[in-house]
N, C-alpha and C positions, 0 to 999 in steps of 0.2 A: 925703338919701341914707343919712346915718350910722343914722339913725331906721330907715329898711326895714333896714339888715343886720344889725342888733341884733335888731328884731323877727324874721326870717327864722333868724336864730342861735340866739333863744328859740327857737324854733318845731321846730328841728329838734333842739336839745339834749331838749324834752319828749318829744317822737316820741321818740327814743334811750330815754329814763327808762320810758316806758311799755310801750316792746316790750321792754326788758328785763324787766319787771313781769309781764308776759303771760309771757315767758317760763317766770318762775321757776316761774310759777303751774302750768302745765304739765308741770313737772319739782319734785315737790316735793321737799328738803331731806331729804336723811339724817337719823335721827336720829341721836344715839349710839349707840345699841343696833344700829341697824341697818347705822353708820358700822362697828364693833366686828367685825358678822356680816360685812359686804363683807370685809374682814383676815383673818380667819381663812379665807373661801373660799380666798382669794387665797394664802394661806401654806398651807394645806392644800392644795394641789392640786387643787380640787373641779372647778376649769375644764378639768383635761388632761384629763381622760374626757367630763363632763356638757356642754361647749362644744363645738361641731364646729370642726374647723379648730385652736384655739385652740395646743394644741402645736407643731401644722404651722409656723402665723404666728408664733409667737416669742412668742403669749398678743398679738397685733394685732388683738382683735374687737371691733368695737362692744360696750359695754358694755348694751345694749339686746338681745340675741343671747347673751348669759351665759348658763349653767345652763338649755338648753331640751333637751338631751339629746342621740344622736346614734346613728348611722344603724350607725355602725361596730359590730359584731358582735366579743364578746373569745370564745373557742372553747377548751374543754379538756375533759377529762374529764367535768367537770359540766354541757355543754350550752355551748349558747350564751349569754350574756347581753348587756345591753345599758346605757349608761349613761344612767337614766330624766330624764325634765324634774321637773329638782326643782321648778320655779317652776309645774306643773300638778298635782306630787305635794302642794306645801302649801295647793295654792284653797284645799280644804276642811278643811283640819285645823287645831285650834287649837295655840296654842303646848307646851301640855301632850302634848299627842296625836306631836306631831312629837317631841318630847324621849321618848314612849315609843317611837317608828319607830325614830328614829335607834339606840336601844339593841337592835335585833336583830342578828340577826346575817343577811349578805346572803351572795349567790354570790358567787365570785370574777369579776372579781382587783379587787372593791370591797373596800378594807380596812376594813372594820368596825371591827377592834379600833382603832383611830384616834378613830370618831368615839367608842367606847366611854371613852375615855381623856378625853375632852373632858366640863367641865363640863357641869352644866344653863345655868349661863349661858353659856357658849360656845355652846351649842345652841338657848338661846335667841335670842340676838343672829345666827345664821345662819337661824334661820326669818324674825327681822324683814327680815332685809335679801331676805331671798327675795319678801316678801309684800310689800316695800317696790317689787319691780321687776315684779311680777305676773303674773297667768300668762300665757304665750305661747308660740305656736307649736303644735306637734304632738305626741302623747304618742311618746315612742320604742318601737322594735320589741320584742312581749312575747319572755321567754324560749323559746329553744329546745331541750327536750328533746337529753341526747347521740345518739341514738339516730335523730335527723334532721338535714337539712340547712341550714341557713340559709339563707336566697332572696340579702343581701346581701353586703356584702366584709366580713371577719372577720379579727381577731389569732389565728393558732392558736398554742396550747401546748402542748407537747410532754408527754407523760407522760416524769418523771423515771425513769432508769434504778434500780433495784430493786441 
């Protein structure tokens, strides 16, 4: 008897070792760089706009749901905009490419000058981590001219008093 619950002990400690194995396989390992990029999303803000929900919940979103964009409409002077999926803005761009993106200058109330301040390698290490969780979901709603309505729910901004 002592023989079967040893073998039966083995048996289910392997099973345990193996589906752990699969697992990791499934989820691959951060690198640095890309360990680097998740940090600075995180300490940048990237989540309160480009994450839905994520302000709402207290930043409580699966982290498979990060950076896909969102539906929420910011509204001022400049039109509409919208907070794009960065994780379907970098499919196709290489690291170089995204380090020239990051350096334009965007509509508001995306603070560009932010990412402007941020190294190349700061910019690098957030494209890794972006391409390290890949693309998904739905592109977010394009820009709306000031001059039209937005179809969804919108932050409006007030024009400053002169």
């Amino acid at each position: 008897m002592k023989c079967r619950g040893l073998i039966v002990g083995t048996l289910a400690i392997a099973s345990l070792v193996t589906g752990a194995a699969v697992a990791q396989q499934k989820s691959p390992k951060l690198s640095a760089q890309a360990a680097r990029g998740r940090y600075l999303m995180q300490i940048a803000g990237c989540n309160d706009c480009h994450t839905p929900g994520y302000t709402a919940s207290g930043g409580r979103v699966a982290e498979h749901l990060w950076l896909t964009g969102d539906q929420l409409g910011w509204r001022g002077p400049w039109g509409t905009t919208y907070a794009s999926n960065l994780r379907l803005l970098v499919k196709d761009l290489s690291a170089n490419q995204f380090v020239k993106f990051a350096r334009s200058q965007f509509r508001p109330p995306m603070p560009w000058f932010n990412l402007r301040a941020m190294t190349d390698r700061d910019l690098t290490a957030i494209y890794a981590y972006l391409k390290h969780l890949g693309p998904a979901c739905q592109p977010a709603p394009q820009y709306v001219p000031a001059d039209q309505t937005p179809a969804g729910p919108v932050v409006q901004f007030t024009t400053p008093p002169k």
